[in-house]
C-alpha positions as CSV (number, residue, x, y, z in Angstrom):
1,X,-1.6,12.9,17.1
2,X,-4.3,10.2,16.5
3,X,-5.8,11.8,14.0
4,X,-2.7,12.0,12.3
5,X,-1.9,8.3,12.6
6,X,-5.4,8.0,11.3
7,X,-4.6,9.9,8.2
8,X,-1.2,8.4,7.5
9,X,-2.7,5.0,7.8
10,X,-5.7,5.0,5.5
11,X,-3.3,6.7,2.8
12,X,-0.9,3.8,3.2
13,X,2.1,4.3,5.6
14,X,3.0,1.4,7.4
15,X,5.4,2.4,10.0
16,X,5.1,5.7,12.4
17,X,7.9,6.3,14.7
18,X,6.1,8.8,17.7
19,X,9.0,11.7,17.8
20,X,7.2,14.0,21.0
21,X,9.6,15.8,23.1
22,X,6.6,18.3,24.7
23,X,4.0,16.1,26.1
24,X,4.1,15.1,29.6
25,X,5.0,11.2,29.9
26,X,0.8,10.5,31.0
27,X,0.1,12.2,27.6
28,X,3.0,10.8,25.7
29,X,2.1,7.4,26.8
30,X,-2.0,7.7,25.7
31,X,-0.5,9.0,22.4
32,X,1.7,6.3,21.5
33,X,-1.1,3.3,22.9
34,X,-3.3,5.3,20.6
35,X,-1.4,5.0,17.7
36,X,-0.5,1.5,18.0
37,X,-4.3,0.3,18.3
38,X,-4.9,2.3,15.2
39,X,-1.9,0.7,13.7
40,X,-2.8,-2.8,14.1
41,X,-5.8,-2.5,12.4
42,X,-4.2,-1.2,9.2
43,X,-1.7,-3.6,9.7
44,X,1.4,-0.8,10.7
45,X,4.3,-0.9,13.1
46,X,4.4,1.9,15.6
47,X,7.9,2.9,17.1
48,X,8.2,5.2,19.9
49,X,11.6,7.7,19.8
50,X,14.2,7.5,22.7
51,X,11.9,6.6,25.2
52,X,12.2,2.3,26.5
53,X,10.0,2.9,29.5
54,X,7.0,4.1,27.0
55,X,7.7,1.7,24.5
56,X,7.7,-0.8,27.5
57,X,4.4,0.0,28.7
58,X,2.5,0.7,25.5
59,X,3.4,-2.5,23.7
60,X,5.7,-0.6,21.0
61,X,9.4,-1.0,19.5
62,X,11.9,1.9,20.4
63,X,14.1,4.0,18.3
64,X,17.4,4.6,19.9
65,X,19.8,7.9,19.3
66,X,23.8,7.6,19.6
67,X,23.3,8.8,23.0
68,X,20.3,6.6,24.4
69,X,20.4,3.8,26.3
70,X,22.2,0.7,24.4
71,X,20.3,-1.7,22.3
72,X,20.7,-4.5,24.8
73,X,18.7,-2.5,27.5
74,X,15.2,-2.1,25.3
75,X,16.0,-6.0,23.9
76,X,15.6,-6.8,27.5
77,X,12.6,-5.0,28.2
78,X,10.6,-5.1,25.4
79,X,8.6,-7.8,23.9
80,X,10.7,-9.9,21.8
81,X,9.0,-9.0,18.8
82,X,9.1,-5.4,19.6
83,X,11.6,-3.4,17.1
84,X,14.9,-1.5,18.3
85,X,16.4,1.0,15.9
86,X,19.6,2.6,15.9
87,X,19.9,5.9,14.5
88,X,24.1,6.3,13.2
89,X,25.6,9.1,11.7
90,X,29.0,7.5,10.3
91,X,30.4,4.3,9.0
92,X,31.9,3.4,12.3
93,X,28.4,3.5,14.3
94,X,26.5,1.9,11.5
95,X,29.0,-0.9,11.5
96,X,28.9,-1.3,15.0
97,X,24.8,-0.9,15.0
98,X,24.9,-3.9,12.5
99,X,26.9,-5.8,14.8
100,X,24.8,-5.6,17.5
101,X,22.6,-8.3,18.1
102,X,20.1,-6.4,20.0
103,X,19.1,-4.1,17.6
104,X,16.7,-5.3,13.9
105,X,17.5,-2.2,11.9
106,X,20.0,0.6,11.2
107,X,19.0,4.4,10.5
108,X,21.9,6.5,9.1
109,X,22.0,10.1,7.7
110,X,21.2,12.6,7.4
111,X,21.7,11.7,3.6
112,X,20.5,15.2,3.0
113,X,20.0,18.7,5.3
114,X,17.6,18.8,7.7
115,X,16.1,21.1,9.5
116,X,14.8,17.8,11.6
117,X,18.8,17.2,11.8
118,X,20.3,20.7,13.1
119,X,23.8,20.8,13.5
120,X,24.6,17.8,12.1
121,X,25.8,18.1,8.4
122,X,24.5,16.3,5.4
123,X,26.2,12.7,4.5
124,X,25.3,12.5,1.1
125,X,24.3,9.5,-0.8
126,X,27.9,8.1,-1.5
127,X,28.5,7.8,2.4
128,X,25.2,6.3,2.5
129,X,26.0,4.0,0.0
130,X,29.3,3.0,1.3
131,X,27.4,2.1,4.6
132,X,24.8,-0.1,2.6
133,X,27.6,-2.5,0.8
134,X,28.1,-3.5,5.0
135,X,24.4,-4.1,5.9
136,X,23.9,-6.8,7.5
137,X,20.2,-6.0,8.4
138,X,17.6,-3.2,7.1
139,X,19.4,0.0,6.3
140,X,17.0,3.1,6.6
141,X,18.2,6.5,5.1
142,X,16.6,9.6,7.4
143,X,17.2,13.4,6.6
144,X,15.7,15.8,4.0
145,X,14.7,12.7,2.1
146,X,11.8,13.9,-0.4
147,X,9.6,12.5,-3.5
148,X,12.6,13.8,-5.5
149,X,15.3,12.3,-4.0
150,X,13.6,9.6,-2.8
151,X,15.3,7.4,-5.6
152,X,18.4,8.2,-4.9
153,X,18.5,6.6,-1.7
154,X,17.2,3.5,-2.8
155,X,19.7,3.2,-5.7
156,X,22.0,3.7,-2.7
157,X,20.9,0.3,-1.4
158,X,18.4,1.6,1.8
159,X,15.9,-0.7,2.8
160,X,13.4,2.3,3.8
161,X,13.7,5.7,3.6
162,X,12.0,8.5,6.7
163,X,10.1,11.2,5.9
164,X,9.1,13.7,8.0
165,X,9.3,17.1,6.3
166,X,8.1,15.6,2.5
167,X,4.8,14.7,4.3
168,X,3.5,17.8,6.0
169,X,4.5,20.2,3.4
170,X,1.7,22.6,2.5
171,X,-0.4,20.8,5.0
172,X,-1.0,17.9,2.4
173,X,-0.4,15.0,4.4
174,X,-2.8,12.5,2.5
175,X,-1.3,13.9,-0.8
176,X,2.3,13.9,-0.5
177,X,1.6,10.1,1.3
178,X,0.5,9.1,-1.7
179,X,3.3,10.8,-3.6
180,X,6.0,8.8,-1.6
181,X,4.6,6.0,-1.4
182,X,3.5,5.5,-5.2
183,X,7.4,6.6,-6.4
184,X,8.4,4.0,-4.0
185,X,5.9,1.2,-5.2
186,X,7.3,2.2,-8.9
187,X,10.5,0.7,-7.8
188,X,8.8,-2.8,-7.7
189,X,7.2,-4.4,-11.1
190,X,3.0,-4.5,-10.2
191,X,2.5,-7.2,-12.3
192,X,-0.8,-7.6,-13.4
193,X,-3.6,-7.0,-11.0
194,X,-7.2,-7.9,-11.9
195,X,-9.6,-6.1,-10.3
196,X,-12.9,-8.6,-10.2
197,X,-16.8,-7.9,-8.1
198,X,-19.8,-6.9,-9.2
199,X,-21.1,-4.8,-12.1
200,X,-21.0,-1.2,-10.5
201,X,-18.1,-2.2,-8.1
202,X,-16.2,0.2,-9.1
203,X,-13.6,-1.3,-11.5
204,X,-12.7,0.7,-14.2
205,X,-12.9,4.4,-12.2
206,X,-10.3,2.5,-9.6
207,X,-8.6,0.8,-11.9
208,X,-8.0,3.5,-14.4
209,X,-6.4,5.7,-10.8
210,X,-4.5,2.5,-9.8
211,X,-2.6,2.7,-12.9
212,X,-2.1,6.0,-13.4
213,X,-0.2,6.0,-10.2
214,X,1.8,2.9,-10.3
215,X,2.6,3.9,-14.3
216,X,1.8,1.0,-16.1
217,X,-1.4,0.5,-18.7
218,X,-4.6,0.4,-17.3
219,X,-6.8,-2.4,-19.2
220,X,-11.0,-2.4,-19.4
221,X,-12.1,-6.0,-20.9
222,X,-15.3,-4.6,-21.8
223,X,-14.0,-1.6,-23.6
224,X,-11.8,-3.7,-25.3
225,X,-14.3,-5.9,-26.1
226,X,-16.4,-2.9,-27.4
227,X,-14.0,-1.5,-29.1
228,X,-12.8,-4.6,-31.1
229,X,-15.9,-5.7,-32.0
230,X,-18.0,-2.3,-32.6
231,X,-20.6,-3.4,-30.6
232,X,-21.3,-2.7,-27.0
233,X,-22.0,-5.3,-24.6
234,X,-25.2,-5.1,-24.4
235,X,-26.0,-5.8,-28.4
236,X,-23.9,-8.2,-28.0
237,X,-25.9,-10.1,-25.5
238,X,-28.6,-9.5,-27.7
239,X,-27.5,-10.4,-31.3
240,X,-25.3,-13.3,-29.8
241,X,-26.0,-14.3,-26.5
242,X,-24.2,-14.7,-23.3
243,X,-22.5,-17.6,-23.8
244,X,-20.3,-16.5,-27.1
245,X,-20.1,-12.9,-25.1
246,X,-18.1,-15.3,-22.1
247,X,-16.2,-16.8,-24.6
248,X,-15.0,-13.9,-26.7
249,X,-14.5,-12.4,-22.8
250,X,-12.3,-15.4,-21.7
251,X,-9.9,-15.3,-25.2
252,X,-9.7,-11.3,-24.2
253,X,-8.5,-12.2,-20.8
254,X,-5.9,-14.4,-22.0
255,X,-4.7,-11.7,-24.3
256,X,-3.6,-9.8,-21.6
257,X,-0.4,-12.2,-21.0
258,X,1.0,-9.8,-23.6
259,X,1.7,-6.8,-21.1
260,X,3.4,-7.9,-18.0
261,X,2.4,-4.8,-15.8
262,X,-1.0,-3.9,-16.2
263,X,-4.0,-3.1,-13.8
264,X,-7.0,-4.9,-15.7
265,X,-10.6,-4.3,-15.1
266,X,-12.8,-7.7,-15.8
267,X,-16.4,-7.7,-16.1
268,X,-19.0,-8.4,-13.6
269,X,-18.8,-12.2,-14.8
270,X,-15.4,-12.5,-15.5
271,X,-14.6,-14.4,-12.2
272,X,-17.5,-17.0,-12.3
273,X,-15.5,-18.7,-14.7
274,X,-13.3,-21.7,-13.6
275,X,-11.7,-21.2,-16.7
276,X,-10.8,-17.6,-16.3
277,X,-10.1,-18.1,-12.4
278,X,-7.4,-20.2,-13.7
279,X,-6.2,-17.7,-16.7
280,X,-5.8,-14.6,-14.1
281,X,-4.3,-16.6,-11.1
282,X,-1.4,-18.0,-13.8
283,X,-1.3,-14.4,-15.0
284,X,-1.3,-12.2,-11.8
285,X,-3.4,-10.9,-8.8
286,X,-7.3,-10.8,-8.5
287,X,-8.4,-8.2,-6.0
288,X,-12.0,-8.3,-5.0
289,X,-13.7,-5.1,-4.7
290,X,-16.2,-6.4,-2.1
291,X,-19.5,-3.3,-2.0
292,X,-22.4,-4.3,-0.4
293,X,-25.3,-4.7,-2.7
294,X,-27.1,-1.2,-1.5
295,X,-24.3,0.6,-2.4
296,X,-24.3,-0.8,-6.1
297,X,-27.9,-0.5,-6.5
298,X,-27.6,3.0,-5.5
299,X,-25.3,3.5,-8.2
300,X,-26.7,1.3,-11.2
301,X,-30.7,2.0,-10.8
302,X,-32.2,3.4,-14.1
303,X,-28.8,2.8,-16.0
304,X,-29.3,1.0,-19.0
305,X,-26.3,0.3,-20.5
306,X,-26.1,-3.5,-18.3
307,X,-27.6,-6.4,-19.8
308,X,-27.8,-8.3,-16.8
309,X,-29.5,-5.3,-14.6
310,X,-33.1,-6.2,-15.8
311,X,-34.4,-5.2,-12.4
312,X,-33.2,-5.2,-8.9
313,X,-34.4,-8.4,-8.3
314,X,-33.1,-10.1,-10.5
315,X,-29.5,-8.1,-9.7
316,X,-29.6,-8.9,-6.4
317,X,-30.2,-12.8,-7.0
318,X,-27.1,-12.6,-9.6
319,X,-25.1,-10.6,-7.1
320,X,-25.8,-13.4,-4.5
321,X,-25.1,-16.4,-6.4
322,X,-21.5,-14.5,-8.1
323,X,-20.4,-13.6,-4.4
324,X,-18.8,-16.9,-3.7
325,X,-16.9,-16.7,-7.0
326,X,-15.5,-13.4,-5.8
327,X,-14.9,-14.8,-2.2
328,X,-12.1,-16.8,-3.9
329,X,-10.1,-14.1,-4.7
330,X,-6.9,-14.4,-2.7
331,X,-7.2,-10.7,-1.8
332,X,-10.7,-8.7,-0.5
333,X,-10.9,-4.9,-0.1
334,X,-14.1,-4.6,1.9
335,X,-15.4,-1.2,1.2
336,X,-18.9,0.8,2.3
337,X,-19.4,2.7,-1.6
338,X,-19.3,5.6,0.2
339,X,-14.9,5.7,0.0
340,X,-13.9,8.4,-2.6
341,X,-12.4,7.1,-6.2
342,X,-8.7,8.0,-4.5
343,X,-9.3,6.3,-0.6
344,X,-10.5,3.1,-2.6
345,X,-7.4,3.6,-4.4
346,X,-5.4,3.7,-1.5
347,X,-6.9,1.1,0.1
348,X,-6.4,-1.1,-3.0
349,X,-2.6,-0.5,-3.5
350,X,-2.1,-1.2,0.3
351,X,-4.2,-4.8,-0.3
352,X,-1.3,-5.1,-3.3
353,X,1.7,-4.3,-2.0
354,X,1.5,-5.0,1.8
355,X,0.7,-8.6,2.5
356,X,2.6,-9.8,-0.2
357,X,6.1,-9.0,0.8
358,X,7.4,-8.1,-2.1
359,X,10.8,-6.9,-0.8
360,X,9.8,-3.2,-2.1
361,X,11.7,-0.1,-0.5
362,X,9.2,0.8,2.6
363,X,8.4,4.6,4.1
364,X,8.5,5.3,7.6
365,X,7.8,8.9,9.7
């Protein structure tokens, strides 16, 4: 079970409810304290189903069935930050689950079959809906719920939505995470996000995968630059110098005000700027890419396309005096170099989309 936690953490789920029914209570209760310590350090809630006494010792919220114990007996047993959920199955017990003030969120379904729901008949999305114009707190739809229908439950007016089946199918779970979870981020405007760090940091090869799953234009300054101009970057460090290169770079960077949801790659420099700083926190979110400097001299040594790479000296001086520029970056992915294009990804979107708060539909297992 850890290792699954493990998996559907670092792919970006933020909420695990623990649904065990075999383990013995000594293993169910390791399991569950487990998950939780993995959970805290991505930054995810773990919710343990039916059972108050484990949630009670572990540290954990509960997730109470029609046919539990009331709301009222995990509020008083738990820590008071500790969630209760209520799972309902009709209007009646989700309007009553709303009314209680023990309980911080509603589950109702199934919306759809489930073979996680046997003998209980599907609700459908209009009952759903009719049961979202009453919230009162966070409605979350459960049952058969996949990357298809996923939309359809939001539109309904759920909060979250459970998944359970859509994530193990085929034994995928880190790809049908990311499935989920990017048609749910879709639902909320990105913005623009400027990706800043060091030359070899990884910008563009992120970047470019950032956008393709969020949907929106994926933006490289320097190819833009390039492109416009018919020069690369280096002869244009040579013909011109760096100074009209930073300039030219700083009126590209404004230009991007023209596309309001965009992932942008900047250049190695980009951030340095105080003008620029300014220009992309008026404009959207900077997210450093923080790789240590063995990891990016791994990658750059005998490339010759970076003007400012004359040797590794003199890289490793300019990576030390830039760092502080990218230490003001309001948000820091701290990576190795050694994360694959897609876990940097992941990784990435979750530095995006988590802390923020954006009110974006949530997934939960």
């Amino acid at each position: 079970m850890a290792g699954t936690a493990d998996r559907l953490f670092a792919s970006g789920i933020r909420w695990l409810q623990v649904r065990e029914r075999e383990l013995p209570d000594r293993e169910l209760l390791g399991a569950v304290e487990a998950a939780d310590r993995r959970g805290r350090e991505s930054g995810a809630t773990v919710v343990v189903n039916d059972r108050i006494d484990v949630a009670r010792l572990a540290g954990v919220g509960v997730h109470l069935g029609e046919d539990d114990l009331p709301a009222s007996v995990a509020r008083a047993l738990l820590d008071k930050e500790a969630p209760v959920g209520l799972s309902t199955h009709d209007a009646g017990a989700a309007r009553t689950a709303f009314a209680d003030p023990s309980s911080d969120y509603v589950a109702f379904g199934p919306v759809f079959a489930s073979p996680t729901k046997p003998g209980r008949s599907p609700r459908g999305v209009e009952a759903l809906a009719a049961v979202a114009r009453e919230k009162t707190k966070p409605l979350v739809a459960v049952g058969g719920i996949t990357v298809e229908n996923l939309d359809s439950v939001f539109d309904a007016g759920a909060d979250s939505a459970a998944v359970v089946g859509a994530l193990a199918e085929g034994g995928r779970l880190e790809e049908n995470s990311r499935r989920l979870l990017d048609r749910a981020r879709r639902r909320t405007p990105s913005g623009r996000i400027y990706l800043v760090g060091f030359m070899g940091s990884g910008k563009t090869v992120v970047g470019r995968r950032m956008a393709e799953r969020l949907g929106v234009p994926f933006v490289d300054l320097d190819t833009e630059i390039e492109r416009t101009s018919g020069l690369t970057v280096r002869a244009l460090f040579d013909e011109f110098g760096e100074p009209a290169f930073r300039e030219r770079e700083s009126v590209f960077l404004e230009g991007t005000e023209a596309i309001p949801d965009a992932v942008i790659s900047t250049g190695g420099g980009s951030f340095v700027s105080d003008r620029n700083r300014g220009t992309i926190g008026r404009l959207g979110t900077p997210v450093h890419l923080d790789v240590p400097f063995a990891a990016i001299r791994s990658r750059l040594w005998g490339k010759t396309d970076r003007p400012l790479f004359g040797s590794v000296d003199h890289a490793a001086a300019l990576f030390a005096e830039r760092e502080r520029f990218y230490r003001m970056s309001p948000l820091r992915v701290a990576l190795t170099g050694s994360e694959s294009i897609e876990q940097t990804t992941d990784r990435v979107l979750s530095a995006v989309y988590d802390p923020r708060e954006r009110g974006g539909p949530k997934l939960t297992i």
